[in-house]
N, C-alpha and C positions, 0 to 999 in steps of 0.2 A: 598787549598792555605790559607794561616793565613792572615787576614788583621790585618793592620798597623793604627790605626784611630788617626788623628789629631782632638782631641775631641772638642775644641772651633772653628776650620775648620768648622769640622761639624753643629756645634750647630748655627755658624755666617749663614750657608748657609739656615736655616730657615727664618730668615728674624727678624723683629722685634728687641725690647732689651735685651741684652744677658740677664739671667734668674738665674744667681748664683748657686746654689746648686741644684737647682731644675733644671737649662739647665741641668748640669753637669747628672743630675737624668733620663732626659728624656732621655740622649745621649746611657746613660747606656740601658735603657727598650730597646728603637729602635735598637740600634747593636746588642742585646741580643735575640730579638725578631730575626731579619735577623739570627744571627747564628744559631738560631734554626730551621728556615726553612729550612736553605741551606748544614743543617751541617757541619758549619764552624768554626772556633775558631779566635776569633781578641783580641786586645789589644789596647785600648784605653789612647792616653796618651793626658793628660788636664797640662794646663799652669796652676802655681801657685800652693799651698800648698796641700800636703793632707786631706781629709779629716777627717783625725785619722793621727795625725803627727807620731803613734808608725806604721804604713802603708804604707809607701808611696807607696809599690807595693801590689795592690791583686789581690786573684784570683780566680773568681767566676765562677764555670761550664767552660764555653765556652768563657768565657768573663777576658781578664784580663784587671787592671787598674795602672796607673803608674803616677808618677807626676816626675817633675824634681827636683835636688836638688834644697837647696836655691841659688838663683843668675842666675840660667840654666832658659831654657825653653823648652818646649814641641819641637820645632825644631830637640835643640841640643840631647835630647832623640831617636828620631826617626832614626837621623840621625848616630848615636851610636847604635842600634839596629841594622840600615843598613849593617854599615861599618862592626861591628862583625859578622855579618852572616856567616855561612860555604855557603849556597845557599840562595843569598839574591833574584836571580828569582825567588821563590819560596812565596815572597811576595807580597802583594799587598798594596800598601802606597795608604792611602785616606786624601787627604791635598789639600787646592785652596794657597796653598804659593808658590809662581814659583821657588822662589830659592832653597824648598827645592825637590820642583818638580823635578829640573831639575838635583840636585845631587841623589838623589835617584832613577830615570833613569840610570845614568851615571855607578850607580853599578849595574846595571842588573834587578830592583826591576819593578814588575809592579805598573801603578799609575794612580789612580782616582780623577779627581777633585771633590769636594765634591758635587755637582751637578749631578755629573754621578753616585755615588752612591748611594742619593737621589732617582734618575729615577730606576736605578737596584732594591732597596730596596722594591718604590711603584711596581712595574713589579710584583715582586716576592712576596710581600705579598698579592697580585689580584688573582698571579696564584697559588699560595701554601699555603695552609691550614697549620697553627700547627700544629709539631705533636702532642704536648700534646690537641691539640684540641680547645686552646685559647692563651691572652699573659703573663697568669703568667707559671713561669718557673715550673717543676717538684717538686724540690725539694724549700724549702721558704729559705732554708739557702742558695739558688744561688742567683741572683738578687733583689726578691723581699724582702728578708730577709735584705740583705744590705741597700738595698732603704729605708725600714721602720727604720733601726737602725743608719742609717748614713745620713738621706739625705730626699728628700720630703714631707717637714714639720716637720718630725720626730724629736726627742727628741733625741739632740746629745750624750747624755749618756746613749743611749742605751735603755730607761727607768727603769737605777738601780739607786738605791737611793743609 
């Protein structure tokens, strides 16, 4: 099943002040890290701009990333993901917003408060080894590669001069 991830959902249910680039960074490693254990593919979608405006959708191994247009937000994304679906049971929306909670039920969509998949994520990284054997990803141009060129202190240009 493809999870649905409401990436600032997420990142809010850590606790603390959200963290800019960097929540956005960790949200990316942790879903990336889960898909890997569980052999799963999610999509992550974060409120506000991309970060490569030539971007807004990408898409890394297991892991995709989306932002909303100018003016939208992560919601109306999700919920637009929903409604298109040929099998939207076949989803799993991970979001603590009841409103969108409860229309993403309403199509058929399975759905996690972000708390629950928090608990599911620690469960499964206790009982499930990586397969590559740690948490950077196989290849560097999946995750890790993004994260250093895009994001976790990195050097927004990529570091080309």
């Amino acid at each position: 099943m493809p999870y649905l991830i409401d990436g600032n959902n997420l990142l809010g249910s850590w606790g603390g002040r959200p963290m800019g680039d960097a929540g956005r960074a960790e949200v990316v490693r942790r879903v990336a890290a889960f898909c890997r254990r569980h052999g799963a593919r999610a999509t992550i979608v974060f409120d506000g701009a991309p970060l490569r405006s030539d971007q807004p959708v990408q898409e890394l191994g297991r892991v995709g990333i989306r932002t909303p247009p100018p003016g939208g937000d992560a919601d109306g994304v999700i919920r637009e993901i929903v409604a298109q679906s040929a099998r939207p049971g076949e989803i799993v929306v991970v979001t603590s917003d009841k409103p969108l909670y409860s229309f993403v039920r309403s199509r058929g969509a399975t759905c996690l408060r972000a708390h629950e998949w928090n608990a599911l994520d620690r469960k499964g990284a206790a009982s499930r080894p990586s397969p590559s054997g740690g948490e950077k990803p196989e290849r560097e141009d999946d995750i890790e590669g993004w994260l250093a060129r895009f994001g976790a202190g990195g050097d927004e240009s990529g570091g080309k001069g």
